[in-house]
C-alpha positions as CSV (number, residue, x, y, z in Angstrom):
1,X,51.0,73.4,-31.8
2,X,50.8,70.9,-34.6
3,X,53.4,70.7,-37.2
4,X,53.1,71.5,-41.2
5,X,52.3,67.7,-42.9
6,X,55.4,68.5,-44.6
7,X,57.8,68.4,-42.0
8,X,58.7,65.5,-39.9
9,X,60.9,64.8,-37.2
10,X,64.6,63.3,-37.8
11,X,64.6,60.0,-37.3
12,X,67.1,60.1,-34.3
13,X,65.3,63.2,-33.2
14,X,64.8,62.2,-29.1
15,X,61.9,61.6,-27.2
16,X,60.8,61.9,-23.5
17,X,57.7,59.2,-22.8
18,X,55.9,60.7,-19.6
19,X,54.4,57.7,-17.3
20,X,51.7,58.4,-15.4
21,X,51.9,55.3,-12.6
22,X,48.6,54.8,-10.2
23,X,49.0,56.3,-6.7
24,X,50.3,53.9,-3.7
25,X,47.0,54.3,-2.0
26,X,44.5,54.2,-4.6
27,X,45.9,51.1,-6.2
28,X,45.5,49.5,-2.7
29,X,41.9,50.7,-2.6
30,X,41.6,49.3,-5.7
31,X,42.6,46.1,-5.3
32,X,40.7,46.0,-1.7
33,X,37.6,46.4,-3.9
34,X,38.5,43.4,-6.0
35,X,38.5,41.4,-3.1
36,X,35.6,42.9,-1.7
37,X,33.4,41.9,-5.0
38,X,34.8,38.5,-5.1
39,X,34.1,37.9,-1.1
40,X,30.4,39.2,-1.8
41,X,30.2,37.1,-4.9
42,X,31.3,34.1,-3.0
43,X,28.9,34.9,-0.3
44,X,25.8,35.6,-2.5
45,X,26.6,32.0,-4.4
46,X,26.3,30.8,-1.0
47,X,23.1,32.2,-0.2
48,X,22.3,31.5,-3.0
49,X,22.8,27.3,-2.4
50,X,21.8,27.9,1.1
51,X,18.0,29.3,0.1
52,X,18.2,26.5,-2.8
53,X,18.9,24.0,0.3
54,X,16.2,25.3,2.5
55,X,13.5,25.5,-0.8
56,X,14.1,21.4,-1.2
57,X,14.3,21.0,2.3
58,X,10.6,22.6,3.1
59,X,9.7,21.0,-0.7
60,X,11.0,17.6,1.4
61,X,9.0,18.7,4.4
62,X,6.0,19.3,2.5
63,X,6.2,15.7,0.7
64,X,6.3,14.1,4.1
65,X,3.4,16.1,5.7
66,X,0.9,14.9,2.8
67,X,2.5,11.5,2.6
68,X,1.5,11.1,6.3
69,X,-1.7,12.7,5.4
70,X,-2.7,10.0,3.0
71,X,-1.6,7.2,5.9
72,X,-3.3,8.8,8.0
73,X,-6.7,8.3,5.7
74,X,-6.5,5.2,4.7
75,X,-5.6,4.2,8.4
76,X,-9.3,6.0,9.2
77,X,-10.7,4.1,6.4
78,X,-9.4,0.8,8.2
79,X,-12.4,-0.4,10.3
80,X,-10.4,-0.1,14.3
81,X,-12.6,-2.6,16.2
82,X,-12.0,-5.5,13.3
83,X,-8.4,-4.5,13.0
84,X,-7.9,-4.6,16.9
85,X,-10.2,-8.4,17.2
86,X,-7.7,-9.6,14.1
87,X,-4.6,-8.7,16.3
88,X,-6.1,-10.1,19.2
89,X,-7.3,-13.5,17.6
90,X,-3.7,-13.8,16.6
91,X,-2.1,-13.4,20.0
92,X,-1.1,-10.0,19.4
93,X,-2.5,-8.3,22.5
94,X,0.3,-5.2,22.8
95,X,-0.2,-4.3,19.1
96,X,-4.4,-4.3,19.9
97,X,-3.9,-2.0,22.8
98,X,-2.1,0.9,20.7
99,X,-4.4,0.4,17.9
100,X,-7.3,0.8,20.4
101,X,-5.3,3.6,22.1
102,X,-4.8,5.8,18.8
103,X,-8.6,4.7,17.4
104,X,-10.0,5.6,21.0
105,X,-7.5,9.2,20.6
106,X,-9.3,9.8,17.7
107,X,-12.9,9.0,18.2
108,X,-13.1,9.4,22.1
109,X,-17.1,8.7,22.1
110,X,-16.6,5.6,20.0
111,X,-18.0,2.8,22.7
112,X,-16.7,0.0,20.8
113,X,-13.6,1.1,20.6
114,X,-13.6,1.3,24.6
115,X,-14.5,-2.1,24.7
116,X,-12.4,-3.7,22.4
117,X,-9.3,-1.7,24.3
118,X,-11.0,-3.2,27.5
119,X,-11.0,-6.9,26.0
120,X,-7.4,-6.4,24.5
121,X,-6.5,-5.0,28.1
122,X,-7.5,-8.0,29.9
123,X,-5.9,-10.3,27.5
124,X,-2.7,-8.9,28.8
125,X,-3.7,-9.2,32.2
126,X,-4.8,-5.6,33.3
127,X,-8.3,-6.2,34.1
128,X,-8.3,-2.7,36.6
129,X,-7.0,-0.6,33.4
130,X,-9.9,-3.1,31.4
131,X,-12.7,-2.6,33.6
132,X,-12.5,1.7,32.9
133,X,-12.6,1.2,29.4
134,X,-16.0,-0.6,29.5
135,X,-17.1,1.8,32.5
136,X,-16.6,4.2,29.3
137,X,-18.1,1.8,26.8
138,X,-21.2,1.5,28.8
139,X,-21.4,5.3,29.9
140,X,-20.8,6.0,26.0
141,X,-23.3,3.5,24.9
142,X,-25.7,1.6,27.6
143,X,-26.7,-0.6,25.1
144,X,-23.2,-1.8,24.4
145,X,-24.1,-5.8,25.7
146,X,-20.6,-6.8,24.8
147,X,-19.1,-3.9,27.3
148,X,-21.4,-5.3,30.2
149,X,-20.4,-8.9,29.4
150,X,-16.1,-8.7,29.4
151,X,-17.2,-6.3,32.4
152,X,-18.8,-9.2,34.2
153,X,-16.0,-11.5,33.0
154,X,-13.3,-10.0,34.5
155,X,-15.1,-9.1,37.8
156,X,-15.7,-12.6,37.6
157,X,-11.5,-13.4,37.0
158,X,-11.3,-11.6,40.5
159,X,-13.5,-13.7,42.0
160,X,-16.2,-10.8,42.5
161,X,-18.9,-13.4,41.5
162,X,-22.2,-11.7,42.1
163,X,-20.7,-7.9,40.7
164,X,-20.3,-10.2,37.7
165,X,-23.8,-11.6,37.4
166,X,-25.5,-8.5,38.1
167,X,-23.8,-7.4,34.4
168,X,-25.0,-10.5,33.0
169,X,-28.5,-9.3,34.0
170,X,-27.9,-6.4,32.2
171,X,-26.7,-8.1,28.9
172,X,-30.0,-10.0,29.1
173,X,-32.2,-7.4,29.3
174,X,-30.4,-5.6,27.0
175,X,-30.2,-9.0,24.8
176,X,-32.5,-11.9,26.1
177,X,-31.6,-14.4,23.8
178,X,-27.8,-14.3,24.5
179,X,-26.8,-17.6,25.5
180,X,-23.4,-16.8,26.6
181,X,-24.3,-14.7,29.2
182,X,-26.7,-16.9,30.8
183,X,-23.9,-19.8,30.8
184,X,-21.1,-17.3,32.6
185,X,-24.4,-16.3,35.1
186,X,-24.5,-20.5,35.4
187,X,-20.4,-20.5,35.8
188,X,-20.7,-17.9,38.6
189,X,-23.2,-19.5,40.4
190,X,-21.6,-22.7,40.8
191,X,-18.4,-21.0,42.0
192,X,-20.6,-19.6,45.1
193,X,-21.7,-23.1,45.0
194,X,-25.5,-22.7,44.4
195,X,-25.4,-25.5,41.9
196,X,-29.0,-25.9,41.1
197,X,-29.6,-22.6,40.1
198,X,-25.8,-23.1,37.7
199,X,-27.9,-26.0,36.2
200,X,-31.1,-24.1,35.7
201,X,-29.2,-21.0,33.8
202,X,-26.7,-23.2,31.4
203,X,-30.1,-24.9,30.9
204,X,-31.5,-21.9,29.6
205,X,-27.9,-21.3,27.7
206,X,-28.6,-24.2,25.9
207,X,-31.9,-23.9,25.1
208,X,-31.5,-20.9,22.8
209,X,-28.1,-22.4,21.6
210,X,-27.5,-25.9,21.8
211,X,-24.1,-26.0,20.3
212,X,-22.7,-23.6,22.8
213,X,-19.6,-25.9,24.1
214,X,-18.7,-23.4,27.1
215,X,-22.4,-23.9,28.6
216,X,-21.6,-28.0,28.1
217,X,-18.3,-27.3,29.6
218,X,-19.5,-26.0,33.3
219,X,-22.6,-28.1,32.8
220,X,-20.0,-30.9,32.8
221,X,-18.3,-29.2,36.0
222,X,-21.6,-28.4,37.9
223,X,-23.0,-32.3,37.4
224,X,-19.4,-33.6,38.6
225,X,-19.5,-31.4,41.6
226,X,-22.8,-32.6,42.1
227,X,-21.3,-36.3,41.8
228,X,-23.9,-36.5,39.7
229,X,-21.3,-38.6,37.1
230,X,-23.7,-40.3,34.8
231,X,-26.0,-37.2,34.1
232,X,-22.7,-35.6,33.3
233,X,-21.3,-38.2,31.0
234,X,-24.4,-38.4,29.0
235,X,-24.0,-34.5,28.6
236,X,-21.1,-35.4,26.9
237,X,-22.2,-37.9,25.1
238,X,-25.3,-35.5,23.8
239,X,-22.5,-33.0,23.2
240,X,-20.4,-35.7,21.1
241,X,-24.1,-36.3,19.3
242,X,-24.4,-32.5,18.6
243,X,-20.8,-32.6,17.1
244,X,-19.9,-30.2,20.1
245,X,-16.0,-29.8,20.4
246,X,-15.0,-30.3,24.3
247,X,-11.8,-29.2,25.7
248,X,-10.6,-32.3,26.9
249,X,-9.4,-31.3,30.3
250,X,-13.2,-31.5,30.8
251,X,-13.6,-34.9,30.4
252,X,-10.6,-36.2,31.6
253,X,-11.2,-34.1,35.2
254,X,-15.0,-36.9,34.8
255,X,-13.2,-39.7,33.7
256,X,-10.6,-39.5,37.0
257,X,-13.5,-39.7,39.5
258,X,-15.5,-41.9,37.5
259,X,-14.5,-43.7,33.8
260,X,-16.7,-43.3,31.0
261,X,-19.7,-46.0,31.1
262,X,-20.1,-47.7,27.9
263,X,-23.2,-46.4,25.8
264,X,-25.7,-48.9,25.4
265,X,-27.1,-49.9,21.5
């Protein structure tokens, strides 16, 4: 019922305010539920930083996979068998071996590669590992002359003189005109002793390179085993002539057994 606008209560008239208060249980649900949105809040914000951590981490993981990528091709672009002859001209016979190892890995029918790792091998004293690498150098390429000449080198090292020579017959077929290998042919021959067949080879060694010091070297040798002294001083002096650079252990091992005879004008 609603009153007449013209009547209106007394001022002191009295006045009953009904409350209606929220239920014991329902406010408990209620606030249960606040804390329930704030925990899933807090969780989802965590999520969230967690999938934001794992986006930058495989963004990071990414980064590093091309980076090693690009490495990777310019380390293919590197030429292997220069980089593992620089390392070994400067003494650094370990760091050849794993370039040679990782370059072979990758291009496992490279022969050069298998002969460099062989050479590098050697230098570090493991002529059995050395000697399969150019069994795989000359299996990969027979016409690999450099393969069959460290071959014959290190048989030689072991003192397995004619296994040696019979791979410097096959550099020179493969090569005729490679003085080296006749002049470690000549170096193995005198070590069985058959001297005048040493002389004949280094011979032929310096007739298709008369500036090769190591044939002037054992020829040196061979004449002083020969005590052939003078024969083997004026191969030094021809080698002086030639500007020829001789170790001088060579000449001092001639000068002990007989002093240098003074060159007539």
């Amino acid at each position: 019922m609603t009153l007449p606008e013209s009547m209106t209560l007394p001022e002191n008239f009295p006045v009953t305010r009904i409350e209606n208060p929220m239920p014991g249980k329902i406010k408990a649900l209620w606030y249960f539920c606040i804390v329930v949105i704030v925990f899933g809040f807090i969780v989802l914000a965590a999520k969230g930083k967690m999938e934001e951590a794992r986006e930058s981490a495989e963004v990071a993981s990414h980064a590093a996979v091309e980076e090693k990528k690009k490495i990777d091709e310019k380390t293919i672009q590197i030429d292997p068998v220069k980089l593992v002859r620089e390392l070994n001209a400067m003494g650094k016979y370990e760091e050849a071996v794993e370039v040679a190892r990782k370059a072979g890995e990758r291009n496992p029918d490279h022969a050069q590669i298998q002969t460099w790792w062989g050479i590098s091998l050697v230098k570090l004293d493991k002529r059995a590992e050395a000697i399969e690498h150019f069994v795989q150098a000359a299996k990969k390429d027979p016409a690999d002359e450099k393969a069959h000449l460290y071959w014959g080198l290190t048989l030689a090292m072991d003192q397995k003189f004619e296994e040696a020579i019979s791979h410097y017959r096959t550099v020179l077929e493969i090569n005729p005109e490679h003085s080296n290998a006749y002049a470690y042919w000549g170096a193995s021959l005198s070590a069985l002793e058959r001297l005048p067949e040493a002389i004949l080879k280094l011979e032929e060694s310096l007739a298709l390179n008369r500036f090769n010091n190591q044939a002037y070297e054992i020829m040196v040798d061979v004449l002083l085993k020969q005590m052939n002294y003078e024969q083997a001083w004026e191969m030094v002096h021809k080698a002086r002539a030639d500007k020829v650079s001789l170790q001088q252990s060579v000449i001092d091992r001639l000068s002990e057994v007989y002093p240098e005879p003074s060159q007539k004008l």
